[in-house]
C-alpha positions in Angstrom: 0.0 0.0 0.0 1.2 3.3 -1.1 1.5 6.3 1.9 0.7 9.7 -0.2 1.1 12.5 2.2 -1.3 15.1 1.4 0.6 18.5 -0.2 1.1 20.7 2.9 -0.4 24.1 2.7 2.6 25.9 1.6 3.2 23.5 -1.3 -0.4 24.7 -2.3 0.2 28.1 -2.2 3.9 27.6 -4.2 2.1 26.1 -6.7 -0.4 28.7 -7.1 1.8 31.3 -7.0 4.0 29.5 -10.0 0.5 28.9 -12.2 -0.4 33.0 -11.8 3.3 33.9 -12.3 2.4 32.0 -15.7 -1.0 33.7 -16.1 1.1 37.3 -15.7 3.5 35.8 -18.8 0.2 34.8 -20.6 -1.6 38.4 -19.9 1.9 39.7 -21.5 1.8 37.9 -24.6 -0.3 39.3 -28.0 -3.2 38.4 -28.6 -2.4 36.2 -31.7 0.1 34.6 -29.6 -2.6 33.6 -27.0 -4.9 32.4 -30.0 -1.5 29.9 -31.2 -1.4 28.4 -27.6 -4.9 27.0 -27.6 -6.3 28.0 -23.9 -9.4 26.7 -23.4 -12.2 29.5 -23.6 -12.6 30.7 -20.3 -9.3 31.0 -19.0 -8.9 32.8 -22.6 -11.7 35.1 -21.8 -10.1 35.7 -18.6 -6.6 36.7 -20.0 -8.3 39.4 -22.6 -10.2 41.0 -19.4 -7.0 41.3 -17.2 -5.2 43.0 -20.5 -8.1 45.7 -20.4 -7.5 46.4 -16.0 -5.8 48.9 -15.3 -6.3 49.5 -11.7 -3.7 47.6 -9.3 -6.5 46.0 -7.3 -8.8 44.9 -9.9 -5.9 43.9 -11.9 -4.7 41.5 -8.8 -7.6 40.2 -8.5 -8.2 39.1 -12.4 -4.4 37.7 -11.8 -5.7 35.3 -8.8 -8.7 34.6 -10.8 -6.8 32.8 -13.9 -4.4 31.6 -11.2 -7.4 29.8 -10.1 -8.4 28.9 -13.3 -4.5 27.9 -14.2 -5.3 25.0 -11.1 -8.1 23.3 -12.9 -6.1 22.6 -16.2 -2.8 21.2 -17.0 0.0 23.9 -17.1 2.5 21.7 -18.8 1.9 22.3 -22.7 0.8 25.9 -21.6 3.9 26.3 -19.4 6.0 24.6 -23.5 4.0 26.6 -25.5 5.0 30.0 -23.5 8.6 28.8 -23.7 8.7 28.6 -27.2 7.4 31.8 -27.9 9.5 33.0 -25.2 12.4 31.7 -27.4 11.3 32.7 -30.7 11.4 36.6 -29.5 14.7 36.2 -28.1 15.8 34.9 -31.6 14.2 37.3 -33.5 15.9 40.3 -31.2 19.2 38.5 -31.4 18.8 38.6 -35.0 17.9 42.5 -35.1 21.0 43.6 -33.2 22.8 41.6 -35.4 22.0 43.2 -38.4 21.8 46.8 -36.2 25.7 45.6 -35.6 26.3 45.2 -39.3 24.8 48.8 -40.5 26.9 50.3 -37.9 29.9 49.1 -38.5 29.5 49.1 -42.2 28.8 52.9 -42.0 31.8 53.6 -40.1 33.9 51.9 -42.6 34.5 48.1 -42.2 35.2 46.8 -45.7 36.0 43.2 -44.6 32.5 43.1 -42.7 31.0 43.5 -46.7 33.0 41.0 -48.2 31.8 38.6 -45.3 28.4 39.7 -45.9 28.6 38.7 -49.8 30.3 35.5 -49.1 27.5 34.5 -46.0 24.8 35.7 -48.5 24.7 34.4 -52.1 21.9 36.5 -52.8 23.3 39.3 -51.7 24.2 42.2 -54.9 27.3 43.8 -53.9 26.8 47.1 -56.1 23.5 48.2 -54.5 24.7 46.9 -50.9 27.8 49.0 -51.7 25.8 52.3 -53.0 23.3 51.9 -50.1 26.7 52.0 -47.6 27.8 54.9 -49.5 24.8 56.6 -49.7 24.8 56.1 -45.3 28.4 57.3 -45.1 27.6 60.6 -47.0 24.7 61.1 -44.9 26.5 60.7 -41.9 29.3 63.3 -42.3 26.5 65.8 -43.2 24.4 65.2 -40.3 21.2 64.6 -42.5 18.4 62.2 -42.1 19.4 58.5 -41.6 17.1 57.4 -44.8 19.8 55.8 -46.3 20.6 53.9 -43.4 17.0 52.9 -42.7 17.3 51.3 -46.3 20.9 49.7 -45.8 18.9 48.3 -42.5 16.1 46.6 -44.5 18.1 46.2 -47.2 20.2 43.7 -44.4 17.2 42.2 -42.9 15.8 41.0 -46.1 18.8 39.0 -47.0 19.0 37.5 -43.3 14.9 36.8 -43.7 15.8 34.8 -47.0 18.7 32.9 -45.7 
């Protein structure tokens, strides 16, 4: 016969404080984001109400609510599914100040960075990606509007988006 101690009252409260730590990350998260995760409706319904409370007590309160409504499902693929996301933003920042990086250090004159560019991107034209550089470098030294390096910017992020 198998002894199962019952969970003691602060393991109770740990755990409920864990699953509305996890309705706070879900409240955070975009709409469309929420829609990917696949909540069941009322915890969903939830969620969109606390998004739309702004005062700190009502806003607690709508936080222990979905805690409470956290406790009646399984967390697990919720808890997966927000980790992914999670991940895929980090990436997606990584990736920006990457190519932020590149522009900068392209404008200020690193020839070798747009030979490596060329190399790691075979679609990549090296006359306009050298014009649009340029074009930056002139704008610079006359203190004018950073259009040029705007476009050098998305010039960069659409090679790195068909990579």
């Amino acid at each position: 016969m198998v002894n199962v101690e019952p969970k003691s009252r602060t393991e109770k409260k740990k755990e409920a404080h864990l699953l509305q730590e996890l309705g706070e990350k879900l409240v955070m998260l975009s709409s469309q984001q929420l829609l990917t995760i696949g909540l069941p409706k009322e915890l969903l319904e939830a969620i969109q109400f606390a998004k739309t409370h702004t005062k700190h007590g009502a806003y607690r309160r709508q936080m222990q609510y979905v805690g409470a409504l956290m406790r009646e499902i399984d967390p697990e693929p919720i808890q997966q599914a927000v980790k992914v996301i999670e991940l895929g933003d980090y990436k997606k920042s990584r990736e920006f100040h990457q190519i932020e990086s590149w522009r900068d250090e392209l404008i200020n004159g690193n020839d070798s960075l747009l030979e490596e560019i060329v190399v790691k991107f075979p679609d990549a034209e090296r006359q306009r990606l050298t014009q649009l550089v340029r074009s930056a470098q002139k704008e610079k030294i006359k203190n004018r509007s950073k259009k040029s390096a705007r476009n050098l910017f998305a010039y960069l992020r659409q090679l790195q988006d068909t990579k």
